[in-house]
C-alpha positions as CSV (number, residue, x, y, z in Angstrom):
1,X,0.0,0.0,0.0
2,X,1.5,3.3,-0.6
3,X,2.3,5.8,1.9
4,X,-0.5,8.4,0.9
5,X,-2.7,5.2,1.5
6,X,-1.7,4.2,4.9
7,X,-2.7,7.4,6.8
8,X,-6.6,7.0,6.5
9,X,-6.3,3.5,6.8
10,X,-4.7,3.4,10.0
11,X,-7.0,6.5,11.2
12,X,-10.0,4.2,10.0
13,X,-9.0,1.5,12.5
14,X,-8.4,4.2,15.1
15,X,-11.5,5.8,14.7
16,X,-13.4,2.4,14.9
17,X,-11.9,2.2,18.5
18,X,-11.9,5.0,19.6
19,X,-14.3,7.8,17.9
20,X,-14.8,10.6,20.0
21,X,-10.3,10.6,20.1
22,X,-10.2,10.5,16.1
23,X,-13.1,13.3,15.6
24,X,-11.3,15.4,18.0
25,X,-8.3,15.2,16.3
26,X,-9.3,15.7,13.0
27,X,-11.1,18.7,13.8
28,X,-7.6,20.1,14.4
29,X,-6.1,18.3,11.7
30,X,-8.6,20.6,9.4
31,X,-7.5,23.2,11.1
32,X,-4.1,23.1,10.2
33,X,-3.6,25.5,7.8
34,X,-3.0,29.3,9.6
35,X,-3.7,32.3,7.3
36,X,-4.2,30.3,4.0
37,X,-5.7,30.8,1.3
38,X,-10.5,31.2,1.2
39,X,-12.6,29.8,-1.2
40,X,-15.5,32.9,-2.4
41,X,-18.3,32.1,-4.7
42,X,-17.6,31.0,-8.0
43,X,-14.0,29.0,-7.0
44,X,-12.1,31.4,-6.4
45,X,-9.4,32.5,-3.6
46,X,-10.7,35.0,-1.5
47,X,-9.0,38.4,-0.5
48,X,-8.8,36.9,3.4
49,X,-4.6,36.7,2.3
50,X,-4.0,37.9,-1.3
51,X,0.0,36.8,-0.5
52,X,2.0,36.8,2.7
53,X,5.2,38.5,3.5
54,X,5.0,36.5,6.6
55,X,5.3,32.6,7.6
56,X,2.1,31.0,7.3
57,X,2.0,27.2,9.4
58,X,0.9,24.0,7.9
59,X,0.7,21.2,10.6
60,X,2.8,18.5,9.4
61,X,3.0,15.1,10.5
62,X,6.9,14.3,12.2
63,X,6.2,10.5,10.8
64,X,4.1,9.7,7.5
65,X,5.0,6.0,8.5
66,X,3.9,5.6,11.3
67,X,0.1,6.2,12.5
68,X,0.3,5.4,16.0
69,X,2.6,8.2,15.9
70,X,0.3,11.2,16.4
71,X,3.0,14.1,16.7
72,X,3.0,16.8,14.3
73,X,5.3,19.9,13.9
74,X,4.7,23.1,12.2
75,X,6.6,23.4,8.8
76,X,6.5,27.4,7.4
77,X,5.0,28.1,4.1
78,X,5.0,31.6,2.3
79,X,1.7,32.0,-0.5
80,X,1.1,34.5,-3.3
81,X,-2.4,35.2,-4.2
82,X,-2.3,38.1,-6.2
83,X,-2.4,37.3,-9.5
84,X,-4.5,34.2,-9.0
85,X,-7.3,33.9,-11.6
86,X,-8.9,31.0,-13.0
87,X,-8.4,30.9,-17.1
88,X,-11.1,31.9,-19.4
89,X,-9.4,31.0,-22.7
90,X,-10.7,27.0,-23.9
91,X,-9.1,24.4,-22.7
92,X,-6.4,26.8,-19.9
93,X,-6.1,25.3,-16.6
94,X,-5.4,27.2,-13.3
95,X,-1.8,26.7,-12.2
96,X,-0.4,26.4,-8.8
97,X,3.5,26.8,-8.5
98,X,4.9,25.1,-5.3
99,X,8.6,26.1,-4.8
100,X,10.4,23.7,-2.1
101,X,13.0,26.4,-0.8
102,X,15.2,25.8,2.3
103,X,16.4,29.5,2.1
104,X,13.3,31.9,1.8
105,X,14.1,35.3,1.3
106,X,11.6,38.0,2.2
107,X,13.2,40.8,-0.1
108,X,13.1,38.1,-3.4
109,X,9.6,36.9,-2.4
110,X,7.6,39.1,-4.3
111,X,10.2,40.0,-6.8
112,X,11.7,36.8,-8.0
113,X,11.3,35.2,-11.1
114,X,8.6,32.8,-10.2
115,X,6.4,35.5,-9.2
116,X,7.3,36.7,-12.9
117,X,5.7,33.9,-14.4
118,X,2.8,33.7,-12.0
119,X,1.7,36.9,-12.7
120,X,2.0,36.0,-16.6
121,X,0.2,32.4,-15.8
122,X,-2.8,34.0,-13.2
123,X,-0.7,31.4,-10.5
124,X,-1.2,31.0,-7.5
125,X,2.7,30.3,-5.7
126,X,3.6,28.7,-2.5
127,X,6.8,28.9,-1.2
128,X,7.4,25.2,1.1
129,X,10.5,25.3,3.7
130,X,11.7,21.9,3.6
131,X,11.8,19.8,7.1
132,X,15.2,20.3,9.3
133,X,15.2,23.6,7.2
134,X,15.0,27.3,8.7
135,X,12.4,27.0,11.3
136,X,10.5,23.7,10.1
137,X,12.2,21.2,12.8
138,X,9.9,18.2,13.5
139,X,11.8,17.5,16.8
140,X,13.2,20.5,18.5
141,X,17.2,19.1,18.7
142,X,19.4,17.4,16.0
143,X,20.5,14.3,17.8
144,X,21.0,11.0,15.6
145,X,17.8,10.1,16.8
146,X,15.7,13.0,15.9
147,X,17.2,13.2,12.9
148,X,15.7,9.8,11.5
149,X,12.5,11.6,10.6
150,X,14.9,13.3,7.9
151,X,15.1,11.1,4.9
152,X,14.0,11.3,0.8
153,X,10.9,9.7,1.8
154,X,9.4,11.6,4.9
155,X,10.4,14.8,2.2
156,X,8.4,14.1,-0.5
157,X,5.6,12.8,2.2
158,X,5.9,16.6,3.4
159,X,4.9,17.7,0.2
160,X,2.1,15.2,-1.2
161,X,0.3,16.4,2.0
162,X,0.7,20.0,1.5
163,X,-0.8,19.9,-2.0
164,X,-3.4,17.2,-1.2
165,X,-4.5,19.8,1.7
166,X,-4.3,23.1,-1.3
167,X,-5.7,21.1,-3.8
168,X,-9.5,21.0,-1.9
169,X,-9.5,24.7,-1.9
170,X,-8.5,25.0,-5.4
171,X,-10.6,24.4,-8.4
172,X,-10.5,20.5,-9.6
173,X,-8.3,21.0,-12.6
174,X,-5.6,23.2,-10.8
175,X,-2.4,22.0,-12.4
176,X,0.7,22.1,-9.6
177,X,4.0,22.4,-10.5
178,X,6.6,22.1,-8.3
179,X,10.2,23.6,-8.8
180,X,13.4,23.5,-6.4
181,X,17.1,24.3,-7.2
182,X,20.1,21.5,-6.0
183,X,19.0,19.4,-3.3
184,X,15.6,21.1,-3.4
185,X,15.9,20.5,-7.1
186,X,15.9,16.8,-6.1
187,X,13.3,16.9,-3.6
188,X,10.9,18.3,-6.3
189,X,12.3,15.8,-9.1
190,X,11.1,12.9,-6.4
191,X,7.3,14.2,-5.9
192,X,6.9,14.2,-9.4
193,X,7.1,10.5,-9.2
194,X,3.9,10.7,-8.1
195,X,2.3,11.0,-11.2
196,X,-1.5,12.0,-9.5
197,X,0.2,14.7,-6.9
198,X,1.8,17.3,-9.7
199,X,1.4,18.1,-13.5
200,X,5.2,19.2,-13.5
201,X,8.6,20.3,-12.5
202,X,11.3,22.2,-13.2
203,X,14.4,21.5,-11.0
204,X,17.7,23.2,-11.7
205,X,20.8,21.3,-11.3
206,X,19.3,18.7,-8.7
207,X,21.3,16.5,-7.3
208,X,19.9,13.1,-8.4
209,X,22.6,10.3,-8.4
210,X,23.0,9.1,-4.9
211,X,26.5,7.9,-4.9
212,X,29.4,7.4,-2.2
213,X,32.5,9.4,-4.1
214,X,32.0,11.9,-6.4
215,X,35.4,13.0,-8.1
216,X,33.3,14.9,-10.9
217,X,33.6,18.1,-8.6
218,X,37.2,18.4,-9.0
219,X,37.1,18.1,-12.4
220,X,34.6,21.0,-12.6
221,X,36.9,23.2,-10.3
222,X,39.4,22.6,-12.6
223,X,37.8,23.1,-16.0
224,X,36.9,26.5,-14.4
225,X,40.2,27.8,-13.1
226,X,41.9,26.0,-16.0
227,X,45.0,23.8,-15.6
228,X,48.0,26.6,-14.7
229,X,46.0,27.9,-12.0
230,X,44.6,24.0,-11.1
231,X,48.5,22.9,-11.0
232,X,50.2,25.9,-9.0
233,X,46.8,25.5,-6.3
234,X,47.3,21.1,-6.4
235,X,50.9,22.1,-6.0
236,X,50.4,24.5,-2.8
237,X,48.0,21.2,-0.9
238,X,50.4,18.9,-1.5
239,X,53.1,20.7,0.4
240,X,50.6,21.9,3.0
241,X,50.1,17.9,3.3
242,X,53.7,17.3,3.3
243,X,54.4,19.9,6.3
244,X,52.0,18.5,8.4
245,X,54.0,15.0,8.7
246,X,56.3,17.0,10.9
247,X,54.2,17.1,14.1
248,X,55.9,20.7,15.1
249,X,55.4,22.3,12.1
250,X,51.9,20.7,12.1
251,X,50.6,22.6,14.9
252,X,53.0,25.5,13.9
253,X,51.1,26.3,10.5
254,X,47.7,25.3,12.0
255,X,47.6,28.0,14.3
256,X,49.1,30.6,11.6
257,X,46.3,29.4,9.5
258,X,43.9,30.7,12.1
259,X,43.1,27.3,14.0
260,X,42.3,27.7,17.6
261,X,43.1,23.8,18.0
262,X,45.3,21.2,16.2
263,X,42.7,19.4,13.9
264,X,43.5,16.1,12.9
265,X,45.3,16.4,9.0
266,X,42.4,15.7,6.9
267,X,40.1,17.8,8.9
268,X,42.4,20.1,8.7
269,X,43.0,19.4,4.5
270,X,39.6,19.7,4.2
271,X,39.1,23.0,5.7
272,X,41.9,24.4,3.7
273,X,40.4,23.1,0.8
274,X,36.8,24.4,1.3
275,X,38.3,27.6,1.5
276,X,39.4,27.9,-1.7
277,X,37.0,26.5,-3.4
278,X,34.7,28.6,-2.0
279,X,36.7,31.4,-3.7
280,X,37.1,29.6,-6.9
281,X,33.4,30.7,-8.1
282,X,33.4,34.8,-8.0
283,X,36.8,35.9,-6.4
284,X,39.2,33.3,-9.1
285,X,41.2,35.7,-10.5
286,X,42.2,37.1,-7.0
287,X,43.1,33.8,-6.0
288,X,44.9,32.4,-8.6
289,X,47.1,35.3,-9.1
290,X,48.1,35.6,-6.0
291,X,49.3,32.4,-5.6
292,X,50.8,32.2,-9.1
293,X,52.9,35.3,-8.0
294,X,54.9,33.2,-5.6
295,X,54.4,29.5,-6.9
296,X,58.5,29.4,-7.6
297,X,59.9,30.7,-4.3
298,X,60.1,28.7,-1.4
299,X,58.3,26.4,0.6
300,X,58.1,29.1,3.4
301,X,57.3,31.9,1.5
302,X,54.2,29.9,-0.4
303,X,53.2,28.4,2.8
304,X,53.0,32.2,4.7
305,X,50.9,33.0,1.6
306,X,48.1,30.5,1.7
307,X,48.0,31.7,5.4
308,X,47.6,35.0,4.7
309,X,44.9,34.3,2.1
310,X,43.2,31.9,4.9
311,X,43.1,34.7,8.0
312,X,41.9,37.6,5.1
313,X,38.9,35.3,4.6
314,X,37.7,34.4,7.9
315,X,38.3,38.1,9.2
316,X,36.3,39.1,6.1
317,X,33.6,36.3,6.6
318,X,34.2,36.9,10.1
319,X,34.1,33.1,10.8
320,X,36.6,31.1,12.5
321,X,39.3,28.9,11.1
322,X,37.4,26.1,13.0
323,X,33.9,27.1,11.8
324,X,34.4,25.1,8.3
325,X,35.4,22.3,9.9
326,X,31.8,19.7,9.8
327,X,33.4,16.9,11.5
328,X,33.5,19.1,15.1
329,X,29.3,19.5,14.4
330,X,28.9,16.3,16.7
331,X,26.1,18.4,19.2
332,X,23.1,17.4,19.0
333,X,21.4,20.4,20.8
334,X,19.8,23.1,18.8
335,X,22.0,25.5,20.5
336,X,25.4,23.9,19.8
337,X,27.7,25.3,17.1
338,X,27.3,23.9,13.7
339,X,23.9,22.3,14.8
340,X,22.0,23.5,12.0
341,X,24.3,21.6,9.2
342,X,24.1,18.2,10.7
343,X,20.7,17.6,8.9
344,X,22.0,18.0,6.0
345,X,25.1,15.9,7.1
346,X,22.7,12.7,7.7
347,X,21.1,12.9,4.9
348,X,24.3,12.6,3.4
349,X,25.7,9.9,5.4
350,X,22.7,8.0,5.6
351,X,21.1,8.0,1.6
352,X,22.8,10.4,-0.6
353,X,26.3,10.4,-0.1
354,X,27.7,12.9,-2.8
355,X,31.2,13.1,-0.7
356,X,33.5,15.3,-2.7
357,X,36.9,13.3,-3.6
358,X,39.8,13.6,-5.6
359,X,39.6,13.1,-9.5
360,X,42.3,10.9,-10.5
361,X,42.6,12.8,-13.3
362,X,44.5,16.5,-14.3
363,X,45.3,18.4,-11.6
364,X,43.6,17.6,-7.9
365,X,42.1,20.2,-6.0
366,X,40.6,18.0,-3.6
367,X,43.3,17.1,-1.3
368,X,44.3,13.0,-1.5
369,X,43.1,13.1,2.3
370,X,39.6,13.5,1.5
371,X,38.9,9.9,0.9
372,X,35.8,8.2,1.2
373,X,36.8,6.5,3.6
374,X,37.6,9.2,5.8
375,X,34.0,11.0,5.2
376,X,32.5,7.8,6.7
377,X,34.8,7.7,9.3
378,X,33.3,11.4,10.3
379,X,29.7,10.2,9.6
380,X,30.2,8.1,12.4
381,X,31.7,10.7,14.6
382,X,28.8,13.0,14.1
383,X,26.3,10.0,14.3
384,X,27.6,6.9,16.6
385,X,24.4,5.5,16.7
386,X,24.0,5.0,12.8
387,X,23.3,1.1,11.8
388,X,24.8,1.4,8.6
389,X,28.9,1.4,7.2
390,X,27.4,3.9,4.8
391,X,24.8,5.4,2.7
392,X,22.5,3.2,0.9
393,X,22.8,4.7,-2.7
394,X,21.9,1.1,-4.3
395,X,18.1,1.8,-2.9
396,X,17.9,5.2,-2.9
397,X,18.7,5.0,-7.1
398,X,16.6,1.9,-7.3
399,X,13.5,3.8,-5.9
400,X,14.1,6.6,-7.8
401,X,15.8,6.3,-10.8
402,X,19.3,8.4,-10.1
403,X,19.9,10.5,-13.3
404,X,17.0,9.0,-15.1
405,X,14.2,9.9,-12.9
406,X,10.7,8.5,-13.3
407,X,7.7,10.8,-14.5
408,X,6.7,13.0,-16.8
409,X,6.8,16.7,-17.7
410,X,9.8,17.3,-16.0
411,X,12.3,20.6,-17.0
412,X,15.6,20.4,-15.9
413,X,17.4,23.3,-16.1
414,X,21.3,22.4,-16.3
415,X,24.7,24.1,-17.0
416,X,28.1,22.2,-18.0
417,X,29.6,25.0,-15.4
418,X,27.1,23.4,-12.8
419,X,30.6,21.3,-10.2
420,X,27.3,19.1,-9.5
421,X,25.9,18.3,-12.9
422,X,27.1,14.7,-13.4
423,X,24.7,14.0,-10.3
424,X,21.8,15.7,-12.6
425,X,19.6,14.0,-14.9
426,X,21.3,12.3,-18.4
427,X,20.8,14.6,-21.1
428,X,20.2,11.8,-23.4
429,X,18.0,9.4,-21.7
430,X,15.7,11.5,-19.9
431,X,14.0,13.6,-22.8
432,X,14.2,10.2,-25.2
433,X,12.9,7.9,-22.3
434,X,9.4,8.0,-23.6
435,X,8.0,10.0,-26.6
436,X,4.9,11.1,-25.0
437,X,7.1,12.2,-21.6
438,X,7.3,15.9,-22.2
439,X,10.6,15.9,-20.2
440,X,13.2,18.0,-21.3
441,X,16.2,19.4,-20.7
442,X,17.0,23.0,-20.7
443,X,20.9,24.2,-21.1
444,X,22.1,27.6,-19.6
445,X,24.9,27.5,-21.8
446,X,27.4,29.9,-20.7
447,X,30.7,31.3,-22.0
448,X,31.9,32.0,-18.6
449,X,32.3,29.7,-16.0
450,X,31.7,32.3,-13.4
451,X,27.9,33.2,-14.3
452,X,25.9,32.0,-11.6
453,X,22.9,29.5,-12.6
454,X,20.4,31.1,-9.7
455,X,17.1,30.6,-12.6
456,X,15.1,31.9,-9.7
457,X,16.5,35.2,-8.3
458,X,15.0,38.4,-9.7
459,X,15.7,38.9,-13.4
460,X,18.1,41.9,-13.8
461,X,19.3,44.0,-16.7
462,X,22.8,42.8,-16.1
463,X,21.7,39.0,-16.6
464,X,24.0,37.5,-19.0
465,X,21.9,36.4,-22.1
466,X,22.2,32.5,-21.5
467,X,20.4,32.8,-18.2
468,X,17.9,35.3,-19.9
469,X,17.2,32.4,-22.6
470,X,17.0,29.8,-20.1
471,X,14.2,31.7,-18.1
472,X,12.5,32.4,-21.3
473,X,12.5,28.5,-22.5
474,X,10.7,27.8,-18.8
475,X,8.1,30.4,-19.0
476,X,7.3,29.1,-22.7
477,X,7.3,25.6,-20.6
478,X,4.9,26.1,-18.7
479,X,2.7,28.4,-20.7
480,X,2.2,25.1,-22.7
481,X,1.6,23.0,-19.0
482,X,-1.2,25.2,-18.6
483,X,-3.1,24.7,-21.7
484,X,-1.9,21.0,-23.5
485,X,-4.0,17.7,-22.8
486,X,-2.3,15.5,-19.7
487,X,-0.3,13.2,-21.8
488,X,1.9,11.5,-19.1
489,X,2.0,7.9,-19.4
490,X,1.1,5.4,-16.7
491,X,4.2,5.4,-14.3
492,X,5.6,1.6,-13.7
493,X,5.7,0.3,-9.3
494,X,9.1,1.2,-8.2
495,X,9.9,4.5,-8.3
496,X,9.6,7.4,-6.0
497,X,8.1,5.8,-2.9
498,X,10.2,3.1,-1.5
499,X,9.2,-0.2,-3.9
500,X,5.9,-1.7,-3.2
501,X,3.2,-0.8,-5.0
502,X,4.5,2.6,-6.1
503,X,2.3,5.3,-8.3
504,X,-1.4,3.7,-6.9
505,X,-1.5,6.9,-4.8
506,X,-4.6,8.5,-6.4
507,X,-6.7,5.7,-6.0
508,X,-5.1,4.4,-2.5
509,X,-5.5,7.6,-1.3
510,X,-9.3,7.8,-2.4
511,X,-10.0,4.5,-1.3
512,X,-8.1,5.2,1.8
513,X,-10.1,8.3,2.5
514,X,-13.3,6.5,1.8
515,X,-12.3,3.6,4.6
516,X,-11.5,6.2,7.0
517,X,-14.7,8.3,6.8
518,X,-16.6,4.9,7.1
519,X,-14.1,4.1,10.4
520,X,-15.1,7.7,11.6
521,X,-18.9,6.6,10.9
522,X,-18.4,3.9,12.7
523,X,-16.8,5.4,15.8
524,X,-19.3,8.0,15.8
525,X,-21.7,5.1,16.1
526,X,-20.2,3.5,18.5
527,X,-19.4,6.4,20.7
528,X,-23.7,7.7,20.1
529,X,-24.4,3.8,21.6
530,X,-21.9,4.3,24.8
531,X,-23.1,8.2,25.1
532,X,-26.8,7.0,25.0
533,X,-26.0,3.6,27.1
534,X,-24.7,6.0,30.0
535,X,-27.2,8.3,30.0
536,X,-30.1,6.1,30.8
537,X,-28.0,5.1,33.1
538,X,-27.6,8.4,34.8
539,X,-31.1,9.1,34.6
540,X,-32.2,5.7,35.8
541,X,-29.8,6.4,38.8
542,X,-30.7,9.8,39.4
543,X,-35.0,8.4,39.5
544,X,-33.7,5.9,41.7
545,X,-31.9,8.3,44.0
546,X,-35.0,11.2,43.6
547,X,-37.8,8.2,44.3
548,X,-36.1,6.9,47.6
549,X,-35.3,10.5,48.7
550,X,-39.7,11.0,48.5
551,X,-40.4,8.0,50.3
């Protein structure tokens, strides 16, 4: 049975053992939408909230697996309602866009490129925050054990629900489209495996492919730097990684480098190396030339460089040598340093993997200690209570198809410049997997490695052109969404949900809400039976009690 099926199931059982409990709680359970959006005559959405600069709650379930587990957490949604219209031209539909966004910014809100098209499409958007994102937090710490409610599965259950519970105050033939960038990218990719849930997506550069090592990021780093810069940087780690053999000019050069503590050497690699790449995307040219100015002088000289460079950063960023480090994020409390990344840390250690590792190829700028090895090795640091040696990519691919991803009218929006886009969908296979698909793929293809691929940040006049076509090839995307016939082909079991029975979840979930309301019937009845059964019983008492009291 699928998961969108279990739900009312279980609540029918409930509800046949207990009614007045389940009536109770599904009166608050239809109550769990704060500030959203009213139905007025005619369809349509009512002024109550024509869009929200605010969070809005939706009352999400901590567990979609589990219905004896009744807890629910309150997961922040934004909506825009002001260009909502329903379609008068033949054969239009009314769209709903859904955006799963684990960074909401107010000030792009009502200015970003999906409000763009919304107000071109009469849409109605929704921006989602993701679970163990911002302030959506099922369980109010991060220990290993709160954090196995944070998984693929429990992600895409977050979202099936909100548009289930959207859906009944939309018209019927609402069309939803949901749309993410990177992991959010993914997230959205995996819904659309529910064929019944959402018309579309478009996901720019999601990371599909679950997979343990993933070299393919060096080799972008270097393609973008090119190979005299790539050789003078590989150059610079592997004497770092030389002098830190010698265990006093280990601790030496970690404390000119800014570290308040002697990290072990690949933490302390890996830190190094974060640091730089985080420079390779806008400040290159700065790096590159300033090591290039001194790659022939002498170990010292190149060594007090990189230092330098290191403590400029940090006292720009003002963050702490220590700070990049996510193998010292073993707290588990809310209020411990680094707490907010370990979610994002588990999913990676647990399902995803995606560990960053040197290409064997060119010029490394991933240093040789970041092995796989060694990223397990902190995965159980940060998690000791984990089952598993390491992330199950073999199910996670199998369930959802890795770069081939199952569904239909699916737009990926991808860039050859993208470090990530070998963990993206296959250009080939996914627009030829099935003539009547409608998936495509759309290229931002881009002289300059250094343009960034944001599709979704407000369009400016200083856009280069390839991200201007881009946007353009979307919005003609879903212009078509709106008004062509629903093509998509049946979906085969196996994809998106675990295994089982897969893509039955229109149906299940019908028949499932059917069996509940006939529980809830039921434990009405039952409850009317014990109510009345009492009350006799009361009254018979209380004419005992009145008739001895006259005699």
């Amino acid at each position: 049975m699928s998961f969108l099926a279990r739900v009312p199931y279980s609540l029918a059982l409930l509800a046949t053992a207990s009614g007045l409990f389940l009536i109770f709680n599904l009166a608050g359970a239809s109550a769990a939408v704060v500030g959203g959006p009213t139905l007025s005559a005619g369809g349509r959405i009512g002024v109550a909230a024509a869009y929200s600069d605010f969070a809005l709650n939706f009352t999400q379930a901590v567990d979609h697996f589990n219905s004896l587990d009744a807890r629910t957490f309150h997961q922040r949604y934004w909506e825009n309602q002001r260009w909502w219209k329903v379609p008068t031209q033949a054969q239009a539909h009314p769209m709903a866009i859904l955006r799963i966004n684990s960074f909401h910014d107010d000030g792009d809100w009502n200015t970003s490129t999906i409000v763009t098209w919304a107000k071109e499409l009469g849409a109605i958007v929704f921006d989602l925050e993701p679970r163990y994102a911002g302030k959506s937090y099922p369980l109010p710490d991060v220990r290993t054990e709160d954090l196995r409610f944070y998984s693929i599965e429990q992600n895409v259950a977050d979202v099936v629900s909100f548009i289930s519970n959207k859906s009944a105050l939309l018209p019927n033939n609402t069309r939803w489209v949901v749309m993410g960038e990177l992991f959010d990218g993914a997230f959205a990719t995996w819904v659309r495996a529910k064929p019944r849930v959402a018309f579309g997506v478009v996901a720019v550069s999601p990371h599909l492919l679950a997979v343990e090592g993933y070299p393919d990021y060096d080799l972008a780093y270097q393609a973008a730097i090119g190979s005299k810069c790539s050789k003078v940087i590989h150059d610079l780690l592997e004497t770092v990684s030389w002098t830190l053999n010698n265990e006093t000019a280990n601790k030496a050069y970690q404390k000119q480098c800014g570290s308040s503590v002697t990290l072990p050497n690949a933490e302390f690699m890996y830190v190094v190396s974060t640091i730089l790449f985080g420079n390779m995307d806008s400040n290159y040219a700065t790096l590159c030339s300033t090591f290039e100015k001194v790659k022939d002088k002498d170990n010292t000289t190149r060594l007090d460089t990189l230092a330098k460079f290191i403590v400029a950063i940090n006292d720009e960023w003002n963050m702490e040598f220590t700070d990049w480090d996510f193998a010292l994020d073993t707290g588990g409390n809310m209020s411990d340093t680094g707490a907010g990344f370990r979610p994002t840390y588990y999913l990676k250690c647990t399902q995803l993997g995606q560990f960053e590792t040197p290409a064997k190829s060119g010029y490394s700028l991933v240093p040789a200690e970041r092995t796989v090895d060694w990223y397990l090795s902190v995965c159980h640091k940060l998690f000791p209570n984990l089952t598993a040696d390491g992330p199950n990519v073999a199910q996670v691919n199998t369930n959802f198809g890795g770069r081939v991803p199952e569904g239909c009218n699916m737009a990926f929006v991808v860039s050859p410049n993208d470090p990530y886009s070998t963990l993206g969908p296959d250009p080939v296979l996914v627009p030829s997997k099935t003539k009547a698909s409608g998936n495509k793929i759309i290229q931002i293809d881009c002289a300059s490695p250094q343009v960034g691929l944001s599709l979704f940040l407000p369009a400016t006049s200083a856009d280069a052109l390839c991200l201007t076509k881009a946007r353009a090839q979307v919005f003609q995307t879903l212009q078509a969404w709106q008004t062509q016939p629903d093509t998509c082909p049946t979906v085969p079991s196996g994809g998106g949900g675990g295994g089982g029975e897969g893509h039955g979840d229109g149906d299940m979930a019908l028949v499932g809400v059917f069996s509940a309301v006939g529980g809830i019937i039921l434990g009405i009845s039952i409850t009317g039976v014990i109510f009345f059964y009492l009350s006799r019983k009361i009254i018979q008492r209380w004419k005992a009690s009145a008739y001895a009291h006259v005699n």
